[in-house]
C-alpha positions as CSV (number, residue, x, y, z in Angstrom):
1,X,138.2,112.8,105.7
2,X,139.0,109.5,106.9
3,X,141.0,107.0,104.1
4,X,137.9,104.1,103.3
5,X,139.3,101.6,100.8
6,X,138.5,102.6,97.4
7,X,135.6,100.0,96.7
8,X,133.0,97.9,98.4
9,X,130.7,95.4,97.8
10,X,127.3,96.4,98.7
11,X,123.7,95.2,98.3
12,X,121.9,98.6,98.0
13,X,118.1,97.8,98.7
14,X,117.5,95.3,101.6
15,X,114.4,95.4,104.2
16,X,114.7,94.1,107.0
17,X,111.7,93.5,109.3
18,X,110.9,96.7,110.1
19,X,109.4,97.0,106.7
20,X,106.1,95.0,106.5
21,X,107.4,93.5,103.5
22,X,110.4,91.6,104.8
23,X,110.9,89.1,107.9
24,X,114.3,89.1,108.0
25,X,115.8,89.9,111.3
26,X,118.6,93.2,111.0
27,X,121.2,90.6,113.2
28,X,121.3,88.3,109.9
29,X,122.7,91.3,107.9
30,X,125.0,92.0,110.0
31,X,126.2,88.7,110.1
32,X,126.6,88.7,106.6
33,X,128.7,91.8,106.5
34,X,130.6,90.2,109.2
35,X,131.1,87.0,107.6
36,X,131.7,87.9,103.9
37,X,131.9,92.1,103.7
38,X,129.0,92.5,101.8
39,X,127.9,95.9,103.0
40,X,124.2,95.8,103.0
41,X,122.4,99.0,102.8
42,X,118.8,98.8,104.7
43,X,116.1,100.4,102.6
44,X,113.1,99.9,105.0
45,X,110.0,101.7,103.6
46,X,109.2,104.6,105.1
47,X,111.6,104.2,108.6
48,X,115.4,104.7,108.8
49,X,115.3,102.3,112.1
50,X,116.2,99.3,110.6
51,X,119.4,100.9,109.0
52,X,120.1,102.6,112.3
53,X,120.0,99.3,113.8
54,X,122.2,97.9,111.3
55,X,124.6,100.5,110.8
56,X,125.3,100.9,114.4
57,X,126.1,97.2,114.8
58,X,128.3,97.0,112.0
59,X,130.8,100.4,113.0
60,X,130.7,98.4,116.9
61,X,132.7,95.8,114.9
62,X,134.4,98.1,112.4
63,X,134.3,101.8,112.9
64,X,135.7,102.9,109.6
65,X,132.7,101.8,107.6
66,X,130.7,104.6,107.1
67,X,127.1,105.6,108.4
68,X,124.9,105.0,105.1
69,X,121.2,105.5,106.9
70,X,118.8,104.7,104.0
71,X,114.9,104.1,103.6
72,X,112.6,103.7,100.7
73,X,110.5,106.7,100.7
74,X,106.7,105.8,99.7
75,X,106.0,109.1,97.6
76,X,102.5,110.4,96.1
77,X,104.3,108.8,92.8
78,X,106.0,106.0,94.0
79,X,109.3,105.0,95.5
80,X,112.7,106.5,96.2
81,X,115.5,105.4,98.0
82,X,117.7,108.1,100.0
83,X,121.2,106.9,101.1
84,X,123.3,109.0,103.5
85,X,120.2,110.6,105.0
86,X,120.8,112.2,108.4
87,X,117.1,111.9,109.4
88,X,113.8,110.0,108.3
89,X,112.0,111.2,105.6
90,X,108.3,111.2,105.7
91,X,106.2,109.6,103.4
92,X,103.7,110.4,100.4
93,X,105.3,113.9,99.6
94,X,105.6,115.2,96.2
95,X,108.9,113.1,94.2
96,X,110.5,116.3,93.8
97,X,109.9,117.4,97.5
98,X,111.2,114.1,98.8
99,X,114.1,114.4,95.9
100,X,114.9,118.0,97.6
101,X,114.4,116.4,101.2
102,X,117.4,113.6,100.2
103,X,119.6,116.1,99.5
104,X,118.9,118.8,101.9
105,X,120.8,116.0,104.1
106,X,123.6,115.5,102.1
107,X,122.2,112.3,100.7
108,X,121.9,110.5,97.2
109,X,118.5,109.9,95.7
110,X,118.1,106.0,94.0
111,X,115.1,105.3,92.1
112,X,114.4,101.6,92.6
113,X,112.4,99.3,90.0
114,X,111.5,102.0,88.1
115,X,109.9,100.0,85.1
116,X,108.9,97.0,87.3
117,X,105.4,96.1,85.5
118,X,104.1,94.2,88.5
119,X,105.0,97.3,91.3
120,X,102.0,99.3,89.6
121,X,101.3,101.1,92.7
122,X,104.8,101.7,94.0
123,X,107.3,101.9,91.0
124,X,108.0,105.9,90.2
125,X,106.0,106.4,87.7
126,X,107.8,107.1,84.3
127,X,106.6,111.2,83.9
128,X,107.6,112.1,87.4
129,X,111.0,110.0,86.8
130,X,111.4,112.2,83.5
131,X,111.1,115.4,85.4
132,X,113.2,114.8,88.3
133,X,115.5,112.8,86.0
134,X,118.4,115.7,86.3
135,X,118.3,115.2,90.4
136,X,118.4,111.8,90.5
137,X,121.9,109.8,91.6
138,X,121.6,106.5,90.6
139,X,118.9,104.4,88.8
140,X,118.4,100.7,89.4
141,X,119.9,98.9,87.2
142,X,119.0,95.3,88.3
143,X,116.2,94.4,91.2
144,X,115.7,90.7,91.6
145,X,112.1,90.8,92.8
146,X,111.8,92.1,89.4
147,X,109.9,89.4,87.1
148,X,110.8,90.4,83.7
149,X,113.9,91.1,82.6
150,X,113.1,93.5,80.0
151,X,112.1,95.5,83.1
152,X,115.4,95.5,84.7
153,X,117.2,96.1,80.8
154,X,114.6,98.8,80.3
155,X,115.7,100.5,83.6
156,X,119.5,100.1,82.2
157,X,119.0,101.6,79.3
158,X,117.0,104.2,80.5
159,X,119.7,105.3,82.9
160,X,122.4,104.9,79.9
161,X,120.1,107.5,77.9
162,X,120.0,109.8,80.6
163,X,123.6,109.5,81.5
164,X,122.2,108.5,85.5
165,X,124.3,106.2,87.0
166,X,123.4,102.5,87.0
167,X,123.7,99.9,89.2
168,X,123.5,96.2,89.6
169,X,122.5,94.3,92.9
170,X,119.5,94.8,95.1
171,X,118.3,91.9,97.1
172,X,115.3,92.3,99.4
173,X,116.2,89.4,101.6
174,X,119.6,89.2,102.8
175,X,119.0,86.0,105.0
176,X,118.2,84.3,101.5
177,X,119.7,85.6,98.6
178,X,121.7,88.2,99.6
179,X,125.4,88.8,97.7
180,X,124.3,86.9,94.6
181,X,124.0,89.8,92.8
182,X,126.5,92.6,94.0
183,X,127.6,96.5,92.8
184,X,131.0,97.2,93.4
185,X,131.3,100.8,94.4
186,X,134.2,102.9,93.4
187,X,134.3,105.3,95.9
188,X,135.7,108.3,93.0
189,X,132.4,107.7,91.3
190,X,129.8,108.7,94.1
191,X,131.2,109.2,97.2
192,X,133.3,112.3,96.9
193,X,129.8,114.7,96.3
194,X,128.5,113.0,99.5
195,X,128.3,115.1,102.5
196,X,128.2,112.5,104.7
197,X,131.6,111.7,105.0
């Protein structure tokens, strides 16, 4: 296994214009890895191209960052994130097929906004996140685009009471906002139970 540094900042849900949602062009995250080392990890929905994109720019500059392919998997109950994925995952399966899918590839399941009140249709909703609860990896913690903020404590606490990890950062638009908010990731926590490395 190579010998990464033990942390990094990363932004762990950006889109970049690959996803329909976002305009922001993948050259402008690299740039910002590039400038400041903010590893940003693309979350396109429903595609792995724009992490592809992304990823393969960044290990042209710097070859000992590792390959973190991610998307944000529309599923017949809303949205996951997989990191570390080895291949795209299709959408609107089952939560728990897509769940099994994520880690069939080594990978690390996120659940993103999961008590967003204005994502109706694409926040997981709560019963399917109590039932795949025991797979998942890490639970958002924080999501800007998130409106209220006893949304983003209720996804806190939630991940607290089921012992999940929790983060803080995502920023959907990197060419904007991107590195205000940041998680720090210590690699002993996560990355030793990633096959991807």
């Amino acid at each position: 296994m190579t010998d990464f540094p033990l942390s990094w900042n990363f932004d762990m849900h950006v889109h970049s214009w690959y996803s329909g949602d976002s305009a922001t062009d993948p050259k402008k995250i690299v740039e910002l890895f590039l400038r400041h080392q903010i590893l940003c990890l693309v979350t396109d929905h429903n595609t792995i191209a724009g992490s592809m994109e992304v990823c393969r720019a960044i290990r042209r500059e710097n070859p000992e960052i590792p390959l973190i392919l991610s998307e944000e998997i529309m599923t017949e109950s809303g949205e996951i994130i997989g990191l570390f994925l080895s291949e795209e995952i299709h959408p609107y399966l089952s939560a728990a097929e897509a769940v099994d899918r994520i880690h069939d590839q080594g990978g690390l399941v996120l659940v993103p906004h999961p008590f967003c009140s204005y994502r109706i249709s694409s926040a997981l909703r709560p019963g399917v996140l109590d039932e795949i609860i025991d797979r998942v990896d890490i639970i958002e913690g924080y999501n800007a685009r998130t409106v209220r903020d006893e949304d983003n404590n209720c996804a806190r606490s939630y991940a607290l009471s089921t012992k999940s990890r929790s983060l803080s950062g995502p920023m959907p638009t990197p060419s904007r906002n991107s590195g205000a908010v940041l998680w720090n990731w210590i690699r002993s926590l996560i990355l030793p139970g990633c096959s991807q490395l």
